[in-house]
C-alpha positions in Angstrom: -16.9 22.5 -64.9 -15.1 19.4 -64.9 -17.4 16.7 -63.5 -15.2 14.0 -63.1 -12.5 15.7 -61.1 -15.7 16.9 -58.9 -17.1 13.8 -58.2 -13.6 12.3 -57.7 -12.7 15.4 -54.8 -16.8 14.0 -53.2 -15.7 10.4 -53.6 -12.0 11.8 -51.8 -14.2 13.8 -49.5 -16.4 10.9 -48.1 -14.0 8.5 -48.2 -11.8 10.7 -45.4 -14.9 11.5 -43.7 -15.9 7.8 -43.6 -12.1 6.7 -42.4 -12.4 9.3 -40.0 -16.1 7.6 -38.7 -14.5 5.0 -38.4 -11.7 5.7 -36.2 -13.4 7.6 -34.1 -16.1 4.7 -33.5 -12.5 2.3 -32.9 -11.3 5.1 -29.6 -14.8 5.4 -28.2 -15.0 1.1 -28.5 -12.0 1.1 -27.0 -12.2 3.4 -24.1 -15.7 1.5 -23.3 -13.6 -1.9 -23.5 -10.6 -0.3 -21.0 -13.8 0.9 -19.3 -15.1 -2.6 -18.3 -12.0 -4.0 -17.6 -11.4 -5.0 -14.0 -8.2 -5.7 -11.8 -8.8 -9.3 -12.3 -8.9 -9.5 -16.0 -5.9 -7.8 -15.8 -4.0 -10.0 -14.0 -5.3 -12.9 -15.3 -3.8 -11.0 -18.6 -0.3 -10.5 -16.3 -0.5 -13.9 -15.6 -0.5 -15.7 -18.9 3.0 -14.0 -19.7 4.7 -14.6 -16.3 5.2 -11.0 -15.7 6.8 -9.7 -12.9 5.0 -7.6 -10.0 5.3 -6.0 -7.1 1.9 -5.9 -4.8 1.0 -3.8 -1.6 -1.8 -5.6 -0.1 -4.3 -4.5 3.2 -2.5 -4.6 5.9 0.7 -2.9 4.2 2.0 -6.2 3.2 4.3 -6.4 0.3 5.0 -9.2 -1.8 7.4 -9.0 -5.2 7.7 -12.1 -7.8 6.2 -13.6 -11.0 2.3 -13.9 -11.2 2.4 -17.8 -11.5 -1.5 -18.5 -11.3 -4.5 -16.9 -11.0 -8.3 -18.1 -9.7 -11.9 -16.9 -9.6 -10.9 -14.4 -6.6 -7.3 -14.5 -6.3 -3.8 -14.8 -7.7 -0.6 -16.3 -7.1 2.7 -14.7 -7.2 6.0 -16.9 -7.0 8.8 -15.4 -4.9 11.6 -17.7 -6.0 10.9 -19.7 -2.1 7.8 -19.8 -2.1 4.0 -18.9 -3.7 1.7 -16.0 -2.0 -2.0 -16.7 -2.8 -3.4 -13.3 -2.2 -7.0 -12.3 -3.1 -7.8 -9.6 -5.7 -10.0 -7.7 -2.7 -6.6 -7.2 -0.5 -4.5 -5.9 -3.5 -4.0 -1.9 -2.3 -1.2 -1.7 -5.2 0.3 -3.2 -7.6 3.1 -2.5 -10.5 4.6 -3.9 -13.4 7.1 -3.4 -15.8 5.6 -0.9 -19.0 5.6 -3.7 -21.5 3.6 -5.8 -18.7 1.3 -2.8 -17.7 0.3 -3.0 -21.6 0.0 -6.3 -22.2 -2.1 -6.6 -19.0 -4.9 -4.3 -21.0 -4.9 -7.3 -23.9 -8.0 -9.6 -23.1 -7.0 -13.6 -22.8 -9.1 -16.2 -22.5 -9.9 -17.9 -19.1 -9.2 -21.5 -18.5 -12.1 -22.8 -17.0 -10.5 -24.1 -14.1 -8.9 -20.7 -13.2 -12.2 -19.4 -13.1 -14.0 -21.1 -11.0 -10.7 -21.9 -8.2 -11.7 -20.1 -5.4 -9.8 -18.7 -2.3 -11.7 -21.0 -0.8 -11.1 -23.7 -2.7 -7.4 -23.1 -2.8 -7.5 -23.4 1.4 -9.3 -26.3 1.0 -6.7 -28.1 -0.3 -4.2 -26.9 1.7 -6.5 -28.0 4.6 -6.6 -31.8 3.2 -3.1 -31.8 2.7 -2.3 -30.4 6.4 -0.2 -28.0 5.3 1.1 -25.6 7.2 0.8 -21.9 6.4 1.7 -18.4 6.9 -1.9 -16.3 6.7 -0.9 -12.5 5.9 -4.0 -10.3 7.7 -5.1 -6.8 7.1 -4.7 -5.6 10.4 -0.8 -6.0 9.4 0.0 -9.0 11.9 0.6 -12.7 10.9 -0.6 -15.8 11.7 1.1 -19.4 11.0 -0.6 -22.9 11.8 -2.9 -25.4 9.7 -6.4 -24.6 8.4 -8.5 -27.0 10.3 -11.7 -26.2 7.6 -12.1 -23.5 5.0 -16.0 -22.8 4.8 -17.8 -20.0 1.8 -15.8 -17.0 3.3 -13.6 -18.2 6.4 -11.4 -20.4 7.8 -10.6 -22.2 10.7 -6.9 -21.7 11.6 -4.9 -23.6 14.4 -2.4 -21.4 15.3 1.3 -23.1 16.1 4.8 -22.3 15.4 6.1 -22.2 11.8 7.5 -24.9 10.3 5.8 -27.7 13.2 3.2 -30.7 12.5 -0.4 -30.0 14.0 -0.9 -31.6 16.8 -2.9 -30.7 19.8 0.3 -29.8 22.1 1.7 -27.6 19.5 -1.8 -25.4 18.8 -2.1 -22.5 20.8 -6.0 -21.9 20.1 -8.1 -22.2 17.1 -8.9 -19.0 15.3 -11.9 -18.5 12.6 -10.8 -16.0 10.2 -13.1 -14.3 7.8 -11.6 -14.4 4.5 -11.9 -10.7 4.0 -9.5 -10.4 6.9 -6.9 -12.0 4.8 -4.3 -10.3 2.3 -2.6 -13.3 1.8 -1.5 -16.7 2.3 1.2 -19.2 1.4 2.4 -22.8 2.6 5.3 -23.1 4.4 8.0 -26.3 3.8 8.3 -28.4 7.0 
């Protein structure tokens, strides 16, 4: 017997059964990783390389365009004329293209703005600034005035015509709208 050839076919043996380990330990990490990974990482992931979407939200609401920002609760997609911020809790659906749907599975860090921007906090400014918005519910319909006051999880919303300044006259009523009514919102130009 030829010891050296034998103990060379052991060494050959263990070293395939170790590789072997090994890779099998790298799928099962792996599939617990993908397992953890929730819509928002994702699209936080989306977001850092501008990738393209198309989203169905509650209220059968679509909205197509780049994924421009993204926040604790929410994201925004640029449609070329304007930016939806919709909240990860509305998204129904949403698609990219195969290199995108990839790439969205690659962790990236999170700015730590970014994480802590609320929906909330996203209506608040819009609510210093007076701007006039389009809110896109989940019963389907759509609302446009100025949010009066965005509280933890609603806002107050005086309802007017599109594209006109708040003032008393213009407001038909004031609304308060949970934010889990909301798919979406976005500013309108004046």
């Amino acid at each position: 017997m030829n010891w050296e050839s034998y103990f060379a076919e052991l060494e050959g043996q263990f070293a395939d059964d170790a590789a072997a380990e090994r890779a099998a330990v790298a799928v099962e990490s792996e599939r617990l990783r993908l397992s953890r990974l929730d819509l928002a990482t994702r699209v936080r992931a989306a977001t850092a390389d501008h990738a393209r979407v198309q989203l169905k939200t509650l209220g059968s609401h679509h909205v197509a365009g780049t994924l421009s920002a993204t926040g604790a609760d929410w994201c925004g997609v640029d449609t070329g004329n304007t930016v939806r911020c919709v909240r990860f809790e509305a998204i129904r659906a949403l698609s990219f293209a195969a290199d995108a749907l990839q790439r969205s599975l690659m962790p990236v860090p999170t700015a730590a703005m970014a994480g802590r921007a609320t929906f909330g906090y996203v209506l608040r400014g819009w609510a210093r600034s007076r701007t006039p918005v389009m809110i896109h519910l989940a019963d389907a319909s759509v609302a446009t005035g100025t949010i009066d006051r965005a509280g933890a999880d609603h806002c107050d919303l005086a309802l007017h015509d599109a594209h006109v300044a708040r003032r008393d006259a213009e407001v038909s009523r004031i609304v308060v709208v949970p934010f889990a009514a909301i798919a979406m919102a976005s500013p309108l130009s004046r």
